[in-house]
C-alpha positions, 0 to 999 in steps of 0.5 A: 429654225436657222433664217435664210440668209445671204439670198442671192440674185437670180442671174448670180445664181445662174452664172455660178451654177454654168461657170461651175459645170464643164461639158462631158469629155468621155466618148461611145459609140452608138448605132445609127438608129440611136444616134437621134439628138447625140452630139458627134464626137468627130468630124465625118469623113466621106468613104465614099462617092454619093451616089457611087455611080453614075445613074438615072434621074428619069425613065427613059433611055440612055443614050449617047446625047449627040445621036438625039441631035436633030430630033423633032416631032415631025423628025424623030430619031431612031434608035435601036433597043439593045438592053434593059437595065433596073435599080440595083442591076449592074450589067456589063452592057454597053450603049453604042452609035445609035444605041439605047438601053431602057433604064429604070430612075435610080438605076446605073448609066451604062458604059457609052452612054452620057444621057437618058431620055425621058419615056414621054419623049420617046415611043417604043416599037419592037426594039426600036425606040423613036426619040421625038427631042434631042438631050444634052449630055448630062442630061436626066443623069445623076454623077458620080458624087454629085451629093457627097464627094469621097474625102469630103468633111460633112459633118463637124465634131460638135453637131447634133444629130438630126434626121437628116445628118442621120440619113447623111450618115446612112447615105455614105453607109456609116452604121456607128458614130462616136458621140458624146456620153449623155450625162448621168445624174443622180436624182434623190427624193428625199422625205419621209412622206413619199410614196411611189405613184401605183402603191396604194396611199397611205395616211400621211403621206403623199405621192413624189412629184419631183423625181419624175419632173426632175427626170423629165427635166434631165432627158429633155436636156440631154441628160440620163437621169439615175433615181435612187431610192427615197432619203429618209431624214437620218443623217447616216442614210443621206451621207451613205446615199450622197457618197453613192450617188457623187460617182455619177456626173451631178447630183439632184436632191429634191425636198431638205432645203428648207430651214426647218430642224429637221432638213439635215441633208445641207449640214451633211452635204457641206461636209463634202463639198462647198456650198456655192449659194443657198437661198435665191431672191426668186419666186417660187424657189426660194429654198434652191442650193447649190454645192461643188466638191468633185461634182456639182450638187444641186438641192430642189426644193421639195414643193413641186411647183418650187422644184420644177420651175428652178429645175428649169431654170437651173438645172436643164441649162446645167445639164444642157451645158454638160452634153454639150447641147447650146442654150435652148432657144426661149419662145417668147410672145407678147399679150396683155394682162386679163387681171390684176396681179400682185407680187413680193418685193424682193423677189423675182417671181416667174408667175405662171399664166395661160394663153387665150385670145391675146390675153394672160390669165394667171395659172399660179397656185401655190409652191405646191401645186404641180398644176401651178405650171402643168395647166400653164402655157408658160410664165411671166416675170415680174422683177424684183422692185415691182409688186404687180402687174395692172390689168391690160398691161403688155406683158411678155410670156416665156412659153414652155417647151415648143 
Protein backbone atom coordinates (compact mmCIF):
# COMPACT_ATOMS: atom_id res chain seq x y z
CA UNK A 1 0.00 0.00 0.00
CA UNK A 2 1.65 3.61 -0.86
CA UNK A 3 0.04 6.32 1.83
CA UNK A 4 -1.56 9.51 0.55
CA UNK A 5 0.76 12.12 0.53
CA UNK A 6 1.15 15.92 -0.25
CA UNK A 7 -2.91 16.49 0.22
CA UNK A 8 -3.83 19.69 -1.08
CA UNK A 9 -6.58 22.43 -0.43
CA UNK A 10 -9.55 22.35 -2.10
CA UNK A 11 -9.48 25.89 -3.50
CA UNK A 12 -5.70 24.99 -4.65
CA UNK A 13 -7.05 22.19 -6.43
CA UNK A 14 -9.74 23.95 -7.88
CA UNK A 15 -7.55 26.85 -9.16
CA UNK A 16 -5.11 24.40 -10.72
CA UNK A 17 -7.69 22.36 -12.33
CA UNK A 18 -9.32 26.08 -14.09
CA UNK A 19 -5.64 27.58 -14.72
CA UNK A 20 -4.59 24.37 -16.46
CA UNK A 21 -8.07 24.26 -19.11
CA UNK A 22 -8.29 26.77 -21.83
CA UNK A 23 -11.75 27.50 -23.73
CA UNK A 24 -12.55 25.58 -27.06
CA UNK A 25 -11.21 27.51 -30.10
CA UNK A 26 -12.64 25.04 -33.26
CA UNK A 27 -16.05 26.56 -34.70
CA UNK A 28 -19.35 24.56 -36.58
CA UNK A 29 -22.23 25.50 -37.62
CA UNK A 30 -25.33 24.16 -36.85
CA UNK A 31 -28.91 24.61 -37.72
CA UNK A 32 -31.18 26.85 -35.81
CA UNK A 33 -33.25 24.30 -34.10
CA UNK A 34 -29.79 23.06 -32.63
CA UNK A 35 -28.64 25.97 -31.51
CA UNK A 36 -30.36 25.90 -27.98
CA UNK A 37 -27.52 26.33 -25.23
CA UNK A 38 -24.67 26.92 -28.12
CA UNK A 39 -22.31 29.87 -27.57
CA UNK A 40 -22.23 32.07 -30.76
CA UNK A 41 -18.79 31.99 -32.62
CA UNK A 42 -19.62 35.41 -34.35
CA UNK A 43 -21.46 38.72 -34.05
CA UNK A 44 -24.96 38.78 -35.97
CA UNK A 45 -25.29 41.10 -38.32
CA UNK A 46 -28.71 42.17 -39.59
CA UNK A 47 -29.65 41.44 -43.38
CA UNK A 48 -32.39 42.80 -43.26
CA UNK A 49 -35.25 45.36 -41.79
CA UNK A 50 -37.48 43.71 -38.76
CA UNK A 51 -40.15 43.56 -39.88
CA UNK A 52 -39.32 44.21 -43.64
CA UNK A 53 -42.32 46.41 -44.38
CA UNK A 54 -44.55 48.70 -42.99
CA UNK A 55 -47.67 47.01 -41.42
CA UNK A 56 -50.65 46.69 -39.04
CA UNK A 57 -50.73 46.58 -35.55
CA UNK A 58 -54.64 46.39 -35.57
CA UNK A 59 -58.05 45.55 -37.66
CA UNK A 60 -59.16 47.96 -38.89
CA UNK A 61 -58.57 50.64 -42.12
CA UNK A 62 -55.66 52.22 -43.34
CA UNK A 63 -56.09 55.48 -43.84
CA UNK A 64 -54.23 58.52 -44.67
CA UNK A 65 -54.62 60.04 -40.99
CA UNK A 66 -55.36 63.93 -41.67
CA UNK A 67 -58.78 62.79 -43.77
CA UNK A 68 -59.89 61.24 -40.05
CA UNK A 69 -59.19 64.76 -38.53
CA UNK A 70 -62.49 65.78 -37.20
CA UNK A 71 -64.02 62.96 -36.67
CA UNK A 72 -66.63 62.42 -33.47
CA UNK A 73 -69.19 60.32 -32.46
CA UNK A 74 -71.76 62.54 -33.29
CA UNK A 75 -69.67 63.48 -36.50
CA UNK A 76 -68.18 60.82 -37.94
CA UNK A 77 -66.02 60.78 -41.15
CA UNK A 78 -66.63 58.77 -44.26
CA UNK A 79 -64.54 57.13 -46.18
CA UNK A 80 -64.83 55.09 -49.27
CA UNK A 81 -63.72 51.13 -49.19
CA UNK A 82 -61.58 50.47 -52.18
CA UNK A 83 -59.69 47.37 -51.06
CA UNK A 84 -59.00 44.40 -48.80
CA UNK A 85 -55.46 43.55 -47.87
CA UNK A 86 -54.85 40.03 -45.50
CA UNK A 87 -51.42 38.82 -43.74
CA UNK A 88 -49.01 37.73 -46.10
CA UNK A 89 -51.02 39.43 -49.25
CA UNK A 90 -48.85 42.07 -51.28
CA UNK A 91 -50.90 44.10 -53.52
CA UNK A 92 -50.30 47.04 -55.70
CA UNK A 93 -53.42 49.08 -54.08
CA UNK A 94 -53.31 52.28 -53.18
CA UNK A 95 -55.18 54.35 -50.67
CA UNK A 96 -56.29 57.95 -51.83
CA UNK A 97 -58.16 61.13 -50.22
CA UNK A 98 -60.87 59.99 -48.45
CA UNK A 99 -59.97 56.37 -49.14
CA UNK A 100 -59.61 53.28 -47.17
CA UNK A 101 -58.53 49.77 -47.36
CA UNK A 102 -59.79 46.93 -44.95
CA UNK A 103 -56.49 45.46 -43.62
CA UNK A 104 -55.80 42.44 -41.47
CA UNK A 105 -53.01 42.69 -37.85
CA UNK A 106 -49.83 41.87 -39.35
CA UNK A 107 -50.74 42.62 -42.88
CA UNK A 108 -48.63 45.52 -45.06
CA UNK A 109 -49.74 49.12 -45.21
CA UNK A 110 -50.45 49.95 -48.55
CA UNK A 111 -49.08 52.71 -50.69
CA UNK A 112 -50.81 56.12 -49.50
CA UNK A 113 -51.67 55.34 -46.64
CA UNK A 114 -49.86 56.62 -42.87
CA UNK A 115 -52.23 54.96 -40.35
CA UNK A 116 -55.07 52.08 -39.66
CA UNK A 117 -58.04 52.77 -37.78
CA UNK A 118 -59.28 50.24 -35.51
CA UNK A 119 -62.35 48.07 -36.50
CA UNK A 120 -64.20 49.19 -33.07
CA UNK A 121 -63.79 52.78 -34.28
CA UNK A 122 -65.43 52.53 -37.13
CA UNK A 123 -68.88 50.92 -39.06
CA UNK A 124 -69.09 49.45 -42.48
CA UNK A 125 -72.13 50.07 -44.78
CA UNK A 126 -71.60 48.69 -48.42
CA UNK A 127 -68.16 50.12 -49.31
CA UNK A 128 -68.70 52.92 -47.03
CA UNK A 129 -66.88 52.90 -43.78
CA UNK A 130 -67.84 55.60 -41.01
CA UNK A 131 -64.90 56.56 -38.86
CA UNK A 132 -66.28 57.62 -35.58
CA UNK A 133 -62.13 59.07 -34.13
CA UNK A 134 -59.56 60.78 -35.76
CA UNK A 135 -55.61 58.97 -35.80
CA UNK A 136 -52.56 60.21 -35.95
CA UNK A 137 -50.05 59.40 -38.39
CA UNK A 138 -48.43 56.30 -37.35
CA UNK A 139 -50.95 55.38 -35.79
CA UNK A 140 -51.65 51.32 -35.13
CA UNK A 141 -48.70 50.88 -37.55
CA UNK A 142 -45.62 48.83 -37.09
CA UNK A 143 -42.52 50.61 -39.36
CA UNK A 144 -40.22 49.26 -41.36
CA UNK A 145 -37.48 48.06 -38.82
CA UNK A 146 -39.06 49.04 -35.94
CA UNK A 147 -37.52 45.57 -34.00
CA UNK A 148 -34.36 45.18 -35.93
CA UNK A 149 -32.65 47.50 -38.32
CA UNK A 150 -30.64 46.21 -41.37
CA UNK A 151 -26.90 46.52 -40.34
CA UNK A 152 -27.40 46.51 -36.97
CA UNK A 153 -25.34 44.09 -34.44
CA UNK A 154 -27.69 42.12 -32.52
CA UNK A 155 -26.02 39.56 -31.04
CA UNK A 156 -22.13 39.65 -29.68
CA UNK A 157 -19.88 36.55 -30.45
CA UNK A 158 -19.82 34.91 -27.01
CA UNK A 159 -23.66 34.57 -26.28
CA UNK A 160 -25.23 31.93 -25.36
CA UNK A 161 -28.20 30.97 -27.33
CA UNK A 162 -31.60 31.08 -25.48
CA UNK A 163 -35.03 30.88 -26.88
CA UNK A 164 -35.52 34.25 -27.43
CA UNK A 165 -31.91 35.08 -29.25
CA UNK A 166 -33.02 31.92 -31.28
CA UNK A 167 -36.29 33.54 -32.29
CA UNK A 168 -34.22 36.69 -33.08
CA UNK A 169 -32.14 34.79 -35.18
CA UNK A 170 -35.42 33.07 -37.03
CA UNK A 171 -36.75 36.89 -37.21
CA UNK A 172 -34.02 38.08 -39.31
CA UNK A 173 -34.47 34.63 -41.55
CA UNK A 174 -30.75 33.07 -40.38
CA UNK A 175 -31.19 29.07 -40.29
CA UNK A 176 -27.40 28.44 -39.45
CA UNK A 177 -24.81 29.98 -36.97
CA UNK A 178 -21.41 29.10 -35.97
CA UNK A 179 -20.99 28.16 -32.47
CA UNK A 180 -18.44 26.98 -30.73
CA UNK A 181 -17.75 23.10 -30.70
CA UNK A 182 -19.01 21.41 -27.48
CA UNK A 183 -16.15 19.73 -26.04
CA UNK A 184 -15.62 16.10 -26.36
CA UNK A 185 -14.50 14.24 -23.29
CA UNK A 186 -13.50 10.83 -22.88
CA UNK A 187 -15.22 9.14 -20.09
CA UNK A 188 -13.30 5.71 -18.76
CA UNK A 189 -15.01 3.39 -15.91
CA UNK A 190 -12.16 1.54 -14.96
CA UNK A 191 -12.58 -1.80 -12.57
CA UNK A 192 -13.04 -5.45 -12.88
CA UNK A 193 -16.62 -5.44 -11.09
CA UNK A 194 -18.50 -3.56 -13.39
CA UNK A 195 -21.39 -4.36 -15.14
CA UNK A 196 -23.53 -2.61 -17.73
CA UNK A 197 -27.28 -1.69 -16.01
CA UNK A 198 -29.87 -3.84 -18.23
CA UNK A 199 -27.31 -7.13 -18.09
CA UNK A 200 -28.18 -9.49 -15.61
CA UNK A 201 -25.78 -9.20 -12.40
CA UNK A 202 -23.59 -11.31 -11.74
CA UNK A 203 -21.93 -12.63 -8.47
CA UNK A 204 -19.18 -10.29 -7.56
CA UNK A 205 -19.80 -7.55 -9.36
CA UNK A 206 -21.70 -4.29 -9.27
CA UNK A 207 -23.58 -1.95 -11.60
CA UNK A 208 -21.40 1.36 -12.84
CA UNK A 209 -22.75 4.28 -11.48
CA UNK A 210 -20.20 6.59 -12.55
CA UNK A 211 -20.16 6.77 -16.37
CA UNK A 212 -23.73 7.79 -16.23
CA UNK A 213 -23.30 10.41 -13.49
CA UNK A 214 -19.98 11.74 -15.02
CA UNK A 215 -21.97 12.11 -18.50
CA UNK A 216 -24.71 13.69 -16.98
CA UNK A 217 -22.06 15.91 -15.23
CA UNK A 218 -20.28 16.52 -18.54
CA UNK A 219 -23.89 17.55 -20.98
CA UNK A 220 -25.23 19.66 -18.16
CA UNK A 221 -21.93 21.91 -18.51
CA UNK A 222 -21.96 21.86 -22.14
CA UNK A 223 -19.82 19.15 -22.62
CA UNK A 224 -20.24 15.94 -24.99
CA UNK A 225 -19.32 12.88 -22.96
CA UNK A 226 -17.60 9.95 -25.23
CA UNK A 227 -17.70 6.59 -22.98
CA UNK A 228 -15.25 3.72 -23.61
CA UNK A 229 -15.65 0.64 -22.54
CA UNK A 230 -14.80 -0.52 -18.96
CA UNK A 231 -10.73 -0.67 -17.94
CA UNK A 232 -9.59 -3.87 -16.75
CA UNK A 233 -6.83 -3.56 -13.90
CA UNK A 234 -3.97 -4.70 -16.69
CA UNK A 235 -1.46 -2.06 -17.42
CA UNK A 236 -1.59 -2.78 -21.22
CA UNK A 237 -5.24 -2.37 -21.70
CA UNK A 238 -5.27 1.37 -19.42
CA UNK A 239 -2.06 2.64 -21.77
CA UNK A 240 -3.69 1.55 -24.96
CA UNK A 241 -7.28 2.99 -23.83
CA UNK A 242 -5.48 6.03 -22.23
CA UNK A 243 -3.69 6.74 -25.61
CA UNK A 244 -7.16 6.42 -27.57
CA UNK A 245 -8.98 8.47 -25.40
CA UNK A 246 -6.11 11.80 -25.30
CA UNK A 247 -7.34 12.38 -28.89
CA UNK A 248 -10.61 13.77 -27.40
CA UNK A 249 -10.56 17.33 -25.47
CA UNK A 250 -9.92 16.05 -21.45
CA UNK A 251 -10.28 12.69 -20.25
CA UNK A 252 -12.30 11.18 -17.30
CA UNK A 253 -11.09 8.11 -15.33
CA UNK A 254 -13.35 7.00 -12.57
CA UNK A 255 -12.30 4.27 -9.99
CA UNK A 256 -8.04 3.41 -9.66
CA UNK A 257 -7.32 6.31 -7.56
CA UNK A 258 -7.01 4.83 -4.57
CA UNK A 259 -3.61 3.78 -3.10
CA UNK A 260 -4.31 0.13 -2.89
CA UNK A 261 -1.78 -2.39 -5.04
CA UNK A 262 -3.68 -2.91 -7.67
CA UNK A 263 -4.77 0.74 -8.90
CA UNK A 264 -2.31 1.02 -11.59
CA UNK A 265 -3.67 3.34 -13.74
CA UNK A 266 -1.79 6.50 -11.82
CA UNK A 267 1.49 4.81 -12.41
CA UNK A 268 0.74 4.50 -16.15
CA UNK A 269 -0.76 7.94 -16.66
CA UNK A 270 2.27 9.47 -15.04
CA UNK A 271 4.20 8.33 -17.97
CA UNK A 272 2.41 10.77 -20.29
CA UNK A 273 1.74 13.18 -18.47
CA UNK A 274 2.05 15.29 -15.33
CA UNK A 275 0.42 14.69 -12.28
CA UNK A 276 -0.93 18.37 -10.93
CA UNK A 277 -1.99 16.87 -7.64
CA UNK A 278 -3.28 13.56 -6.09
CA UNK A 279 -4.96 13.49 -3.12
CA UNK A 280 -7.38 16.84 -1.97
CA UNK A 281 -8.16 17.70 1.79
CA UNK A 282 -12.09 17.05 1.05
CA UNK A 283 -14.85 14.82 2.02
CA UNK A 284 -15.95 12.99 0.33
CA UNK A 285 -13.13 12.52 -2.58
CA UNK A 286 -10.18 12.30 -1.16
CA UNK A 287 -8.80 10.07 -3.69
CA UNK A 288 -9.32 12.76 -6.82
CA UNK A 289 -5.96 13.43 -9.24
CA UNK A 290 -5.47 15.54 -11.73
CA UNK A 291 -2.69 15.46 -14.68
CA UNK A 292 -1.63 17.44 -17.81
CA UNK A 293 0.14 16.33 -20.77
CA UNK A 294 -1.54 17.56 -24.04
CA UNK A 295 -5.03 17.30 -22.48
CA UNK A 296 -6.09 17.49 -18.92
CA UNK A 297 -6.81 14.12 -16.98
CA UNK A 298 -8.82 13.70 -14.36
CA UNK A 299 -9.00 10.33 -11.93
CA UNK A 300 -12.62 10.22 -9.99
CA UNK A 301 -12.78 8.21 -7.51
CA UNK A 302 -14.54 4.95 -7.77
CA UNK A 303 -17.37 5.11 -4.96
CA UNK A 304 -19.98 6.92 -6.27
CA UNK A 305 -20.92 9.35 -4.16
CA UNK A 306 -16.74 10.54 -3.95
CA UNK A 307 -16.93 10.87 -7.77
CA UNK A 308 -20.02 12.71 -8.24
CA UNK A 309 -19.75 15.31 -5.87
CA UNK A 310 -15.79 15.93 -6.99
CA UNK A 311 -17.41 15.69 -10.53
CA UNK A 312 -19.20 18.73 -9.40
CA UNK A 313 -16.75 20.34 -7.96
CA UNK A 314 -14.00 19.83 -10.48
CA UNK A 315 -15.07 18.60 -13.46
CA UNK A 316 -18.24 20.60 -14.45
CA UNK A 317 -16.59 24.22 -13.92
CA UNK A 318 -13.52 22.66 -16.06
CA UNK A 319 -15.67 21.56 -18.71
CA UNK A 320 -17.92 24.80 -18.35
CA UNK A 321 -14.80 26.80 -18.78
CA UNK A 322 -13.68 24.84 -21.92
CA UNK A 323 -17.32 25.66 -23.75
CA UNK A 324 -16.81 28.82 -22.93
CA UNK A 325 -20.06 28.90 -20.68
CA UNK A 326 -19.66 31.38 -17.26
CA UNK A 327 -19.56 29.76 -13.85
CA UNK A 328 -22.74 28.38 -13.04
CA UNK A 329 -24.46 30.87 -10.64
CA UNK A 330 -24.86 28.67 -6.76
CA UNK A 331 -28.46 28.94 -5.11
CA UNK A 332 -27.68 29.04 -1.68
CA UNK A 333 -30.28 29.15 1.15
CA UNK A 334 -30.03 29.43 4.89
CA UNK A 335 -31.88 27.13 7.24
CA UNK A 336 -31.13 25.55 10.52
CA UNK A 337 -29.54 22.32 11.53
CA UNK A 338 -32.18 19.35 12.54
CA UNK A 339 -29.31 17.63 14.38
CA UNK A 340 -26.10 17.23 15.53
CA UNK A 341 -23.23 16.46 13.19
CA UNK A 342 -19.96 15.63 13.31
CA UNK A 343 -16.96 15.75 10.92
CA UNK A 344 -12.98 14.98 10.22
CA UNK A 345 -10.63 17.39 10.96
CA UNK A 346 -8.48 18.01 8.36
CA UNK A 347 -10.95 17.81 5.62
CA UNK A 348 -13.48 19.97 3.91
CA UNK A 349 -16.74 17.89 3.98
CA UNK A 350 -19.46 18.79 1.68
CA UNK A 351 -22.23 17.15 3.94
CA UNK A 352 -24.99 16.24 1.91
CA UNK A 353 -28.70 17.25 3.50
CA UNK A 354 -32.35 17.63 2.90
CA UNK A 355 -34.80 20.49 3.00
CA UNK A 356 -37.70 20.61 5.17
CA UNK A 357 -39.69 23.41 7.02
CA UNK A 358 -36.65 25.71 7.44
CA UNK A 359 -34.46 22.75 8.64
CA UNK A 360 -31.26 20.47 7.24
CA UNK A 361 -31.59 17.03 8.08
CA UNK A 362 -28.39 15.10 6.99
CA UNK A 363 -28.99 12.93 3.68
CA UNK A 364 -25.04 11.63 3.73
CA UNK A 365 -24.38 7.76 3.87
CA UNK A 366 -21.20 6.60 2.91
CA UNK A 367 -18.71 7.48 -0.05
CA UNK A 368 -20.45 4.78 -1.77
CA UNK A 369 -23.70 5.47 -1.66
CA UNK A 370 -25.41 7.45 -4.76
CA UNK A 371 -28.33 8.18 -2.70
CA UNK A 372 -25.68 10.28 -0.38
CA UNK A 373 -26.68 13.00 -2.75
CA UNK A 374 -29.63 11.59 -5.21
CA UNK A 375 -32.11 11.82 -2.01
CA UNK A 376 -30.43 15.49 -1.08
CA UNK A 377 -31.48 18.77 -1.75
CA UNK A 378 -28.05 19.91 -1.77
CA UNK A 379 -24.80 20.28 0.65
CA UNK A 380 -23.22 21.86 3.45
CA UNK A 381 -19.70 22.73 4.20
CA UNK A 382 -18.11 22.23 6.90
CA UNK A 383 -14.59 23.58 6.93
CA UNK A 384 -11.36 21.94 7.38
CA UNK A 385 -10.69 23.26 11.45
CA UNK A 386 -14.35 22.29 12.39
CA UNK A 387 -15.63 18.96 13.67
CA UNK A 388 -19.19 19.48 13.50
CA UNK A 389 -22.34 21.42 13.50
CA UNK A 390 -24.47 21.93 16.98
CA UNK A 391 -28.09 21.05 16.43
CA UNK A 392 -30.29 24.48 15.45
CA UNK A 393 -27.35 26.06 14.20
CA UNK A 394 -27.88 28.37 10.80
CA UNK A 395 -26.26 26.93 8.25
CA UNK A 396 -25.84 27.81 4.70
CA UNK A 397 -27.02 24.84 1.73
CA UNK A 398 -25.76 25.04 -1.47
CA UNK A 399 -28.51 23.45 -3.35
CA UNK A 400 -28.20 21.23 -6.63
CA UNK A 401 -29.26 22.27 -9.91
CA UNK A 402 -32.41 24.65 -10.14
Amino acid sequence: MRPFTNLIPFEDAKRIVLENVKPIEDVEEVNLLDALGRVLAEDIISPINVPPFARAAEDGYAVRAEDTYGAGQYAPKEFKLVGEINTGEYKEIKVGKGECIRIATGAMLPEGADAVVRVEDTEEDGNIVRVYRPVHPGFDVAPEGEDIKKGEKILAKGTILNPPKIGALAAMGIAKVKVYRRPKIAVLPSGNELMVPGEKIEKGKIYDVNTYTISSVIRENGGEPIIFPFVIDDKEDIENKLMESLKYDMVVFSGGSSVGDRDMLIDVVSKHAKILFHGVQIKPGKPTWCARGDKLIFGMPGFPASCLNDSYQFLGPAVRKMARLPPKKERVVKARMARRITSTLGRMQFFTVHLKDGYAYPAYKTSGAITSLADSDGYIIIPANSDLVEKDEEIEVHLWGD
